[in-house]
C-alpha positions in Angstrom: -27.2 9.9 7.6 -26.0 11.9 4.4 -22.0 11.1 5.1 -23.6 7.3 5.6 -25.1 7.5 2.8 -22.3 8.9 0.6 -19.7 6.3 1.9 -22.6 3.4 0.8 -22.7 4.9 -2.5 -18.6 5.2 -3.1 -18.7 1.3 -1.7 -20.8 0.9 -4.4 -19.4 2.2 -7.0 -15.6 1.0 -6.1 -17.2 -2.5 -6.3 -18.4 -2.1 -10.1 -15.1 0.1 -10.7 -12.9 -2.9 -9.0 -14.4 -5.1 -11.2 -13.8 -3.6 -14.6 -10.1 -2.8 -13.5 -9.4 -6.1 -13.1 -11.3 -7.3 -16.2 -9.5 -4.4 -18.0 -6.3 -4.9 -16.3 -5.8 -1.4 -15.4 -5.2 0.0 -12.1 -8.1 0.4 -9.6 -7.2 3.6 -8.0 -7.1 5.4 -11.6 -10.0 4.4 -12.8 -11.2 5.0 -9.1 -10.7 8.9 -9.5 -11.8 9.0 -13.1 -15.3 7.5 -11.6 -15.1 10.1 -8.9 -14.8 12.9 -11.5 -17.3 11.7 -13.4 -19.6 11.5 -10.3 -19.1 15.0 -9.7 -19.4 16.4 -12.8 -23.3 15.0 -12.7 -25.5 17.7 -11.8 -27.4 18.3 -8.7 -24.2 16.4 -7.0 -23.8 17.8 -3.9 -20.1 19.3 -3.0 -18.2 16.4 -0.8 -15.8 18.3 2.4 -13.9 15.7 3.8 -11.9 16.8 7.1 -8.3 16.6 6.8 -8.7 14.6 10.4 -10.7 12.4 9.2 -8.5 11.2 6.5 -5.2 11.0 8.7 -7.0 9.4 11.9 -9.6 6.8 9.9 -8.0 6.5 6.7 -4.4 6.5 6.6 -3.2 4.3 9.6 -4.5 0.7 8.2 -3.6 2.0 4.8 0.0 2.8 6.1 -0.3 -0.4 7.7 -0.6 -2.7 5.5 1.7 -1.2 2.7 4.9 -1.5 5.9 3.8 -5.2 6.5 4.5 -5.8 2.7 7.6 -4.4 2.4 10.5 -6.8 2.7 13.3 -6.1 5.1 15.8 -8.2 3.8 15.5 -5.9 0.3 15.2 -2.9 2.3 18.7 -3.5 3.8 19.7 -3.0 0.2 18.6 0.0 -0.3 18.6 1.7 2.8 21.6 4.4 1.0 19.2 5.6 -2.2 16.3 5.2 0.1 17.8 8.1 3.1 18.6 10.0 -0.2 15.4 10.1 -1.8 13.3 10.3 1.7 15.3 13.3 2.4 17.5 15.1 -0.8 14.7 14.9 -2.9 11.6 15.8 -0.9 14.0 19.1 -0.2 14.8 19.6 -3.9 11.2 18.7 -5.0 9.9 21.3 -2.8 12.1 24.1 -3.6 11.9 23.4 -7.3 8.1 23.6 -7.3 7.7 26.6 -4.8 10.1 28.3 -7.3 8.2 27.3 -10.3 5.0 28.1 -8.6 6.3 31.5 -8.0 6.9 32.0 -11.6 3.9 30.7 -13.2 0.7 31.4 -10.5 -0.3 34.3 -9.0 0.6 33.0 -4.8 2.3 34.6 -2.9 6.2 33.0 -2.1 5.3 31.8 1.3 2.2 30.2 -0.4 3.9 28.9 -3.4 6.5 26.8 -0.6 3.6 25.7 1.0 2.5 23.7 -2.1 6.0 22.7 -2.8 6.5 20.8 0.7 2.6 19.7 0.3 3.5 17.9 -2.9 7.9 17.2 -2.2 6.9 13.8 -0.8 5.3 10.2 -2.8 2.3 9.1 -1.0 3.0 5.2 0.0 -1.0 4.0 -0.2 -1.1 5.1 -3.8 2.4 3.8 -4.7 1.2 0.4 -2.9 -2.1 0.5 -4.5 -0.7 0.9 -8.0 2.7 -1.1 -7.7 0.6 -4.0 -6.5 0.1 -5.9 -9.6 3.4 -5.1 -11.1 6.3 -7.9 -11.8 9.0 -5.2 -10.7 12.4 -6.6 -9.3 12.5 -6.6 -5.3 15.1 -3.7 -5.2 13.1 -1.4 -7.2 9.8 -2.4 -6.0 11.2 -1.9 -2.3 13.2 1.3 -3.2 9.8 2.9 -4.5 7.9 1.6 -1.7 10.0 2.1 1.0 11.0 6.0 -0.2 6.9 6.9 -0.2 6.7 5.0 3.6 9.8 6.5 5.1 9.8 10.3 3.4 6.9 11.4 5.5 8.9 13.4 8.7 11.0 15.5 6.3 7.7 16.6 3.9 6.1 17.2 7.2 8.9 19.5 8.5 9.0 21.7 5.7 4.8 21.4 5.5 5.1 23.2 9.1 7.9 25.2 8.7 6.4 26.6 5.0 2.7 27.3 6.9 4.3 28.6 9.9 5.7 31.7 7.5 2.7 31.9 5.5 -0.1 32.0 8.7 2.7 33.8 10.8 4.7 35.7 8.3 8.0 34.8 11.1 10.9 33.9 10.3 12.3 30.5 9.6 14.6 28.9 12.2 16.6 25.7 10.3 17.8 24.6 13.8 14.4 24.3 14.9 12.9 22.8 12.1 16.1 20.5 12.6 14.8 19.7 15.9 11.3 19.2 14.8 12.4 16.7 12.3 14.5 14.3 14.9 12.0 15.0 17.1 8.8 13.8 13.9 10.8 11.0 12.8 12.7 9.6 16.0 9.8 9.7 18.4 7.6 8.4 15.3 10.4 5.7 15.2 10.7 4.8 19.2 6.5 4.7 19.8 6.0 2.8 16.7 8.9 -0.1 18.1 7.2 0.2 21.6 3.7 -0.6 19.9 5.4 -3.6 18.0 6.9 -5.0 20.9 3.9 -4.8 23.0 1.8 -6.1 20.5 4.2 -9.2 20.2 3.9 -9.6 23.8 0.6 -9.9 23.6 0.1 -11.8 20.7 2.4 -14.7 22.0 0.1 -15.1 24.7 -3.7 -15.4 22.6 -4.7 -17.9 20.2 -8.0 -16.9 19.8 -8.5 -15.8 16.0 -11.0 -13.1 17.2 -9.1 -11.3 19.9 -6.1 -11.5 17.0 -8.1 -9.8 14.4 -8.9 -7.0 16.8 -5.5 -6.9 18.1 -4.5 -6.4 14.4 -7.2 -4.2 13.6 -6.3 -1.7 16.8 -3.0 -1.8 15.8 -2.2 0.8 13.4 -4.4 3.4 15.1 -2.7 3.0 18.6 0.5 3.2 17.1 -0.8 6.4 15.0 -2.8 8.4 18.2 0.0 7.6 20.7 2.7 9.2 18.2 0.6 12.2 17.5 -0.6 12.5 21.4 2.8 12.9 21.6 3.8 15.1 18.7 5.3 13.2 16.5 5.3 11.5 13.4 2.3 9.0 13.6 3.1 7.9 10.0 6.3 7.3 10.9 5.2 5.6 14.1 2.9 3.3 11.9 5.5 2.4 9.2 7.6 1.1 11.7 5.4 -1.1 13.9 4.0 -2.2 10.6 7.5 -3.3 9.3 8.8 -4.7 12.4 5.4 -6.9 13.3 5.2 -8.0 9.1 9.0 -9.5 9.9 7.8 -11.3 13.0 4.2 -12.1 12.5 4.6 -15.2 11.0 6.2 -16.8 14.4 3.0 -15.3 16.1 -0.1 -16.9 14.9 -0.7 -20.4 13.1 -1.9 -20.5 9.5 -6.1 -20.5 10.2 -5.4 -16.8 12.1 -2.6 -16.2 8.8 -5.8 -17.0 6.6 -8.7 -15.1 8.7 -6.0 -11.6 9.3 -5.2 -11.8 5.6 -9.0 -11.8 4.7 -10.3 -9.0 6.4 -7.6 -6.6 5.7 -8.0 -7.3 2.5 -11.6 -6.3 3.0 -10.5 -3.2 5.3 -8.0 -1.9 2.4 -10.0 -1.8 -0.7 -13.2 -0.8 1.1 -10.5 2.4 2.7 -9.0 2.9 -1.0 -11.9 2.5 -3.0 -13.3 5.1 -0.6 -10.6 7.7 0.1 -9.5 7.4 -4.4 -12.9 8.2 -5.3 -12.8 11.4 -2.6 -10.2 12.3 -5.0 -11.8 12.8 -7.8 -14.8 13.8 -6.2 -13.4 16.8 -4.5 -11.9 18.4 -7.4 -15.2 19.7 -9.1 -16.3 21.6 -6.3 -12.3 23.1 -5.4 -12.4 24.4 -8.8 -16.1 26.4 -8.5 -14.5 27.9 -5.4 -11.7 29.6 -7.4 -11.6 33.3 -7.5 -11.8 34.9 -10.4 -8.0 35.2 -12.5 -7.0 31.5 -11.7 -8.2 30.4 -14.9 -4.5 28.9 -16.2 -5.0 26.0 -13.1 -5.0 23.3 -15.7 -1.8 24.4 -17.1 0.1 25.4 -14.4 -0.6 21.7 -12.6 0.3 20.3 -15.6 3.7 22.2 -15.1 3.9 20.9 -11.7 3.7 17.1 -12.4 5.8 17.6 -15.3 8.6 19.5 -13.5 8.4 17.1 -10.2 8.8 14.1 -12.5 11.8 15.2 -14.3 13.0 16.0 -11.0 12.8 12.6 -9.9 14.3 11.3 -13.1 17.6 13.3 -12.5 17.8 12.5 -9.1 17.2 8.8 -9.3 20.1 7.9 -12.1 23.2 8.3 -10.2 21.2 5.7 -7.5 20.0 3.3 -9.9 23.6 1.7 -9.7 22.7 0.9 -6.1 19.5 -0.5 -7.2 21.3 -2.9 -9.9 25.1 -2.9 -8.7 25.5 -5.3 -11.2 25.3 -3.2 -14.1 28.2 -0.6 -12.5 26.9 2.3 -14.3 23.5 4.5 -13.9 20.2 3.1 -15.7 18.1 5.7 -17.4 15.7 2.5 -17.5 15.2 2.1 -13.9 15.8 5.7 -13.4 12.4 6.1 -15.5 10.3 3.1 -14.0 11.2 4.5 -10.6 10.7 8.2 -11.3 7.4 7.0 -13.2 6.2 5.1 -10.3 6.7 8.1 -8.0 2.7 9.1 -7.7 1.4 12.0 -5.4 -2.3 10.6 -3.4 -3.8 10.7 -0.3 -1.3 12.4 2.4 -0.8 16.0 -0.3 -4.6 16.1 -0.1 -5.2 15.7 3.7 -1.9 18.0 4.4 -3.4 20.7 1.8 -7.2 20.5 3.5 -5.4 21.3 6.9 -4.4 25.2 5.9 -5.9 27.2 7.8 -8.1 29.6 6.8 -6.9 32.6 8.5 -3.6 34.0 9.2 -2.9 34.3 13.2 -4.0 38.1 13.3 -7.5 37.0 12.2 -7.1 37.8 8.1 -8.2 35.2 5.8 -5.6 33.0 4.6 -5.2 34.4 0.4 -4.1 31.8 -2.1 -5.6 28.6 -0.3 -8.0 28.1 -2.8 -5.5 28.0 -5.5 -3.6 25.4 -3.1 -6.0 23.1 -2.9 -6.7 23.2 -6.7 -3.1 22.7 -7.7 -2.6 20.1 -5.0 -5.8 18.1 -6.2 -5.1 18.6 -9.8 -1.7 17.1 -9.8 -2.9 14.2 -7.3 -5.1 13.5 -10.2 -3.0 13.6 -12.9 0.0 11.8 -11.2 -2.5 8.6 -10.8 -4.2 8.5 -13.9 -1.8 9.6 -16.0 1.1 7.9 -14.5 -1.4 5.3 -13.2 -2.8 4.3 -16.3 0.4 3.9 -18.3 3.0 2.7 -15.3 2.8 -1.3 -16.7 3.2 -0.4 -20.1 6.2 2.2 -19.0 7.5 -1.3 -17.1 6.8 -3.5 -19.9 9.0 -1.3 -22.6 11.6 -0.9 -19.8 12.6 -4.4 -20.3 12.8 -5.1 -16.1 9.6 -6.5 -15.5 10.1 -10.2 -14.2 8.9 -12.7 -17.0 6.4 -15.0 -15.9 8.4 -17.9 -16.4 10.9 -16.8 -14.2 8.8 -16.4 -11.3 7.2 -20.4 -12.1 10.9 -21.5 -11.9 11.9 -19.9 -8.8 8.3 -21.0 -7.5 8.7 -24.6 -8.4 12.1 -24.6 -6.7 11.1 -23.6 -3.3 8.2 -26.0 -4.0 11.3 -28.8 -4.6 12.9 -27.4 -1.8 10.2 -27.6 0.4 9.1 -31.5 0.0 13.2 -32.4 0.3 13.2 -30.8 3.2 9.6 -32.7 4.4 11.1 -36.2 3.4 14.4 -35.7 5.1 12.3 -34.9 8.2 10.2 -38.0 7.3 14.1 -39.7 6.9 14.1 -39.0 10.6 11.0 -40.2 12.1 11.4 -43.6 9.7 14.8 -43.9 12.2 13.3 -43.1 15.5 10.0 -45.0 14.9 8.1 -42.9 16.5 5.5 -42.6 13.9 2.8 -45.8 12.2 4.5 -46.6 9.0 1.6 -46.6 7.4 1.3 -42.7 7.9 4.9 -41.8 7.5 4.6 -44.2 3.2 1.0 -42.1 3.0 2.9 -38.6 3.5 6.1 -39.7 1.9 4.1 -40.9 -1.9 2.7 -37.0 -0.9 5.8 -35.8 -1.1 7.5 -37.5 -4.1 5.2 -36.7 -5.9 5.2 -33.0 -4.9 9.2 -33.1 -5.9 8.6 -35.0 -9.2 6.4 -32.4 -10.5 8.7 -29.1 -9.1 11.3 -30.6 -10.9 9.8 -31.2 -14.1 8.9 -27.3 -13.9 12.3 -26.2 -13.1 13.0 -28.1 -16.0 10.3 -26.3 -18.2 7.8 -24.4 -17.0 5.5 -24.8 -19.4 5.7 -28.0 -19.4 3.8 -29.8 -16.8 2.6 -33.5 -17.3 0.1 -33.6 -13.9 -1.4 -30.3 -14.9 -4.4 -32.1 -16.6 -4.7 -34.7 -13.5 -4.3 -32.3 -10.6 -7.2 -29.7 -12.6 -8.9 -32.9 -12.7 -8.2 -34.2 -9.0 -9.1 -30.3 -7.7 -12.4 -30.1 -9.4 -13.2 -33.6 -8.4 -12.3 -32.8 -4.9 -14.4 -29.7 -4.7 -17.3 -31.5 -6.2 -16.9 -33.9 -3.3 -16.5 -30.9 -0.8 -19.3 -29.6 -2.1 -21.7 -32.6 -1.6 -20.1 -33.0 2.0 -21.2 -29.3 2.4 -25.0 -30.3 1.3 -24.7 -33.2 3.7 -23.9 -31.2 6.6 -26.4 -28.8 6.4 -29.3 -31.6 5.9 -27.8 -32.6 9.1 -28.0 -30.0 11.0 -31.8 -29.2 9.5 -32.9 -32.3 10.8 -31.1 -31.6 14.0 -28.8 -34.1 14.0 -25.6 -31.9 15.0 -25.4 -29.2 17.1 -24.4 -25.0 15.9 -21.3 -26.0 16.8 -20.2 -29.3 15.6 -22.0 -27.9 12.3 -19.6 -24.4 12.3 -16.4 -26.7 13.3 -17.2 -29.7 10.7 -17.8 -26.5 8.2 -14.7 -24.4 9.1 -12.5 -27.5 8.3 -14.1 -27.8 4.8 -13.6 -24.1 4.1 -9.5 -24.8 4.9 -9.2 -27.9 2.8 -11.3 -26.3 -0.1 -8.8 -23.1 0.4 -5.7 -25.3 0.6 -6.4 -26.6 -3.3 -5.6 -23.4 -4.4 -6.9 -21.7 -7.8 -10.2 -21.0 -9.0 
């Protein structure tokens, strides 16, 4: 009943903190872990453990999920090259730098110090999803960010397991075996989650019913995730890839009603899952730091250190690729160098690998230094997303490569224009066949003109559009009307004039025309 009651209360609060980030137009997840540090700093709170398994089997699969069926293939065949590069050079180079740093500056051990630098060598994709959502990036760079936090998991993974196994073990490090590991993390990660796509297309093609689809898509993500690690590999990796293949795909597998429904309720099952697993966050970091032995008092600083060092890291390491992510420019871009580098956040997946050190060594001894660990790994989490969080759009906005608003109403209104030429050349066609009433075919056809009149008075000038004050007028009008029809219906069905479900069909259809006039 407690851990009920502690996810009710983080519900809670994610709701009121959702709300004020969007009112404030900051990022949720920041002010997500700021509300979690504030929680904890309230006396009498009790100290939150979360299991690491928890976290990777409940938490991270729809997360995963849902960030891979955003991503968009035809940009990530772009940037496949500085993607390989960053998923593997710089997880490698951002490890060694920080277990050397970490050497240098804290009192761990070497093995302990590479430990936190393969923990932390890797961007976590649900809070570089989370934060890059509302941004007005460019497709290359939003995809190269994205895609390098999805895809870098195997080789942070490998060196997580290679790093502990010296630490727990004190053996000896094998690079052909940890070579082997890592085709064997990230190419069975990659073969399971295709088999789990194809199957689920399979079955998919062969249901219509909007419930059986939800839980199809529901299940989805945490089959792909428990086969993979039944089999010991990469269940991250096995999840970014179903999730990529089936968000190519999934729009020849289901009509627009399911479309409608699948997008609600994940958009229900990803904030309630990052509102709750943000504020863990900052909740944890309170009671990490009372668990500190005495001596590790320079924690602050020494994360700070970290963060710092990892970012100008990426900075370095992303300018010779920013050519690839703007080849028109032919030289590097210390602008997209810094948005990208900027954007590069540490979350969720550092905090679950960091809970799972063990706390003794294999000869029984307890494990020194994992306090410390945990501190560092939480501190940095922290400060990557509210610092970097908090100050990513205005690092955009200065960078001069945000997409302006108008640009994005042009190309809009275009595929709007597109769209109804297409619908009246099809129209073009019935007219000739006459396999249509005329009178539907001149109804759909004034539709249509009028649809193209307007797209091309906005490619014209965005700002300037002459139905604006008619079609606010003609929406409102409409949903007073649906509105009265809604009244209607129920005083129907209270005087038991129409069944449960005439009354939930008659409804749903009101619900999709209501949805279909867009805005607010």
């Amino acid at each position: 009943m407690r851990a009920v009651g502690t996810v009710l209360v983080l519900v809670v609060l994610a709701t009121v903190v959702a709300t004020g980030a969007r009112r404030w137009r900051v990022p949720a997840p920041s002010l997500l872990v700021l509300a979690g540090l504030a929680v904890a700093l309230i006396p009498g709170t009790p100290a939150l453990h979360i299991a690491p398994q928890t976290i990777g089997l409940v938490v991270l699969p729809p997360l995963l999920y849902a960030s891979a069926e955003e991503l968009s293939l035809r940009d990530l065949r772009a940037v496949w090259r500085p993607v390989t590069v960053l998923a593997l050079g710089l997880v490698l180079a951002s490890a060694a730098v920080v277990g050397v740093l970490v050497a240098a500056l804290t009192p761990l051990s070497a093995s302990m110090a590479f430990v936190l630098g393969a923990v932390l060598a890797s961007t976590d994709p649900v809070a570089v999803t989370a934060l890059g959502r509302r941004l007005a990036l460019p497709g290359r760079v939003q995809v190269l960010v994205q895609a390098e936090s999805l895809f870098n998991d195997a080789t942070s993974l490998v060196l997580f397991k290679v790093a502990l196994g010296i630490a727990v073990a004190s053996g000896a490090v094998s690079w052909q075996a940890a070579g082997g590991e890592f085709v064997l993390l990230a190419g069975g990660g990659s073969a399971i989650g295709a088999a789990v796509a194809g199957a689920v297309v399979l079955i998919r093609r062969r249901t219509s019913d909007p419930v059986l689809e939800t839980v199809i898509a529901l299940v989805t993500p945490y089959g792909a995730y428990v086969l993979a690690e039944s089999a010991h590999t990469s269940g991250v990796t096995a999840v970014v890839v179903a999730g990529v293949l089936l968000g190519r795909s999934g729009h020849r597998l289901t009509d627009a009603r399911i479309r409608l429904q699948l997008g609600a309720v994940y958009a229900v099952v990803v904030f309630l899952l990052e509102s709750v697993v943000f504020s863990i966050v900052g909740l944890e970091l309170p009671a990490l730091v009372r668990a500190l032995p005495g001596g590790t008092g320079w924690w602050p600083v020494q994360a700070a250190a970290v963060a710092g060092a990892l970012i100008a890291l990426r900075v370095v390491w992303m300018l010779p690729l920013s050519t690839a992510v703007r080849p028109g420019r032919g030289r590097p871009s210390w602008r997209v160098a810094a948005v990208v580098s900027w954007a590069g956040t540490r979350g969720v997946m550092p905090l679950a690998a960091a809970l799972s050190i063990p706390l003794v060594t294999d000869d029984g001894r307890p494990l020194p230094d994992r306090p410390l660990v945990l501190v560092l790994t939480t501190a940095v989490v922290v400060f990557t997303l509210v610092v970097q969080g908090l100050s990513l759009a205005g690092v955009v906005n200065r960078s001069g490569l945000a997409i302006e608003p108008e640009h994005t109403a042009r190309e809009e209104a275009a595929a709007r224009g597109t769209l109804a030429r297409a619908g009246l050349s099809h129209l073009d066609t019935l007219a000739d066949l006459q396999s249509v009433p005329d009178a539907a075919l001149e109804r759909l056809r004034r539709n249509l003109d009028a649809r193209l009149d307007q797209a091309e008075e906005q490619v014209a000038d965005p700002a300037a559009d002459s139905n604006a004050p008619m079609l606010t007028a003609y929406r409102g009008l409409r949903r007073e009307i649906i509105a009265v029809q809604g009244n209607e219906l129920r005083r129907l069905y209270d005087g038991h004039q129409v069944s449960e479900a005439t009354r939930r069909r008659l409804q749903h259809d009101l619900d999709l025309e209501e949805a279909a006039l867009g805005g607010s």
